[in-house]
N, C-alpha and C positions, 0 to 999 in steps of 0.2 A: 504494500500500500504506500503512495506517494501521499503528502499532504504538506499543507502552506506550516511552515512553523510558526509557533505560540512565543510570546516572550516566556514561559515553564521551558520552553526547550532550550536555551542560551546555554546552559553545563553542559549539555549534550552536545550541542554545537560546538561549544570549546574544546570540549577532552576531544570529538573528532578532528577537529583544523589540529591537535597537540598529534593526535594520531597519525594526520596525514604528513606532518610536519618531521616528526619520525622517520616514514616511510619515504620520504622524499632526502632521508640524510642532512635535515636544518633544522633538526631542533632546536635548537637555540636563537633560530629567526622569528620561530612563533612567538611574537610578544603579545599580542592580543588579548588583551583582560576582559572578563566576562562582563565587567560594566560597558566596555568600549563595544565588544557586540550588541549589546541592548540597545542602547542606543541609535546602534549604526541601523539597526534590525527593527526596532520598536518605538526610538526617540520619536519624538513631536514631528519629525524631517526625516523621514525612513530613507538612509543612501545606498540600504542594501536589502535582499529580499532571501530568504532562505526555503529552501522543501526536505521535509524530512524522509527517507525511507524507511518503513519496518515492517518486520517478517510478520511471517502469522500468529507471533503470541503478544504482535504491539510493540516489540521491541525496537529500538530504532539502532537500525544498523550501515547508515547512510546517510549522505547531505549531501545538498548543490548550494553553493553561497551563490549571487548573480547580482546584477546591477546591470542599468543602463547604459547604453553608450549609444551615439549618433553617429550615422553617416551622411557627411557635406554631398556625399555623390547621389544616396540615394532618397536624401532626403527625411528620410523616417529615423525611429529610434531600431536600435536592435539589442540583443542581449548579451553581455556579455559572462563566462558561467567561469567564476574566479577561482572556485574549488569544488570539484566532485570526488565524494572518495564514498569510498564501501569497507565497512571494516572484512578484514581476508577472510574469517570464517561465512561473509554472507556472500564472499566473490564467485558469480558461476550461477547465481539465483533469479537474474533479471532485474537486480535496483539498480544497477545503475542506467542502463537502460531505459526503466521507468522514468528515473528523475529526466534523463535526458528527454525521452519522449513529453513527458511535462514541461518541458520547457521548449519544447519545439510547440508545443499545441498552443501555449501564453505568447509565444510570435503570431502564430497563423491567426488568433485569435483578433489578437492586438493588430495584426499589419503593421507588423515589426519583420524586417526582410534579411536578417542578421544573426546568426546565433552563434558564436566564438569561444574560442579559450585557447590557451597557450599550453603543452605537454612539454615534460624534460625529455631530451633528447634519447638516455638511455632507456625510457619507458615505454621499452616494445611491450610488453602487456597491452598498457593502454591505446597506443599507436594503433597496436591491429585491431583493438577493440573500435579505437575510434570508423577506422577505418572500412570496419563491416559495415557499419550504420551508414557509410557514405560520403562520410569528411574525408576531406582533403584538406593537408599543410597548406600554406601557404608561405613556400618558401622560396618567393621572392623580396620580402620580408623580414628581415633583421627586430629585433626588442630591444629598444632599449629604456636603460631603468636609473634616476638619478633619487638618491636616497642617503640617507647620515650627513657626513660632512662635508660629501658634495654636491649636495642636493640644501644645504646650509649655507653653503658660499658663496652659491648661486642667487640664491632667495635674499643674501645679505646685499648683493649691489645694485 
């Protein structure tokens, strides 16, 4: 079962972005405090939108974080889907799948003509996963990312 997240889910949210954070070898990059999701997730100004996955006993064994983003070309908004993860023991069950197909249905819904995200290089897992479903890289396309003290230095002049 896919479903919009509660602000009761933010710990569940967290310990999973802690989990994928793990999995992805940067722990120590998840700084994200459970107040800092509510807000983002809940505040007065929602900047972020979350969907829960869980199995058939309720459990929740999955998230997709997402937020908006625009394209100047195409004029609409589209989605972009910041973090999807599935804890390993529910890998192989169809959530992540689900969350994705939920979020491809909130584009087609909305006429939102966009639906993104970035994978690590060495995540052939997810790669071929993405890849069944019909994604395609876009790798004419470089990311780049300004953050800590140069992403301070910058914002200073």
């Amino acid at each position: 079962m896919i479903r919009a997240a509660v602000p009761a889910d933010v710990p569940v949210i967290h310990a999973l972005i802690r989990e994928l954070a793990t999995y992805e070898k940067a722990p120590d990059e998840a700084r994200a405090t459970p107040g800092q999701l509510r807000e983002a997730l809940f505040g007065e100004r929602p900047a972020a939108f979350a969907h829960i996955a869980e199995d058939e006993s309720g459990e929740p064994v999955g998230f997709a974080l997402w937020f908006l983003n625009f394209s100047t070309w195409r004029g609409v908004h589209g989605i972009y889907l910041e973090d999807l993860y599935v804890r390993p023991e529910a890998r192989g069950g169809g959530h992540g799948k689900a969350l994705l197909t939920e979020l491809a249905r909130i584009c087609v819904e909305r006429g939102y003509e966009r639906l993104e995200w970035s994978v690590l290089n060495w995540n052939r897992p997810a790669i071929d996963f993405y890849e069944a479903l019909g994604a395609r890289p876009q790798d004419e396309w470089t990311v780049y990312r300004l953050t800590d003290g140069a992403l301070a230095e910058l914002g200073k002049e």
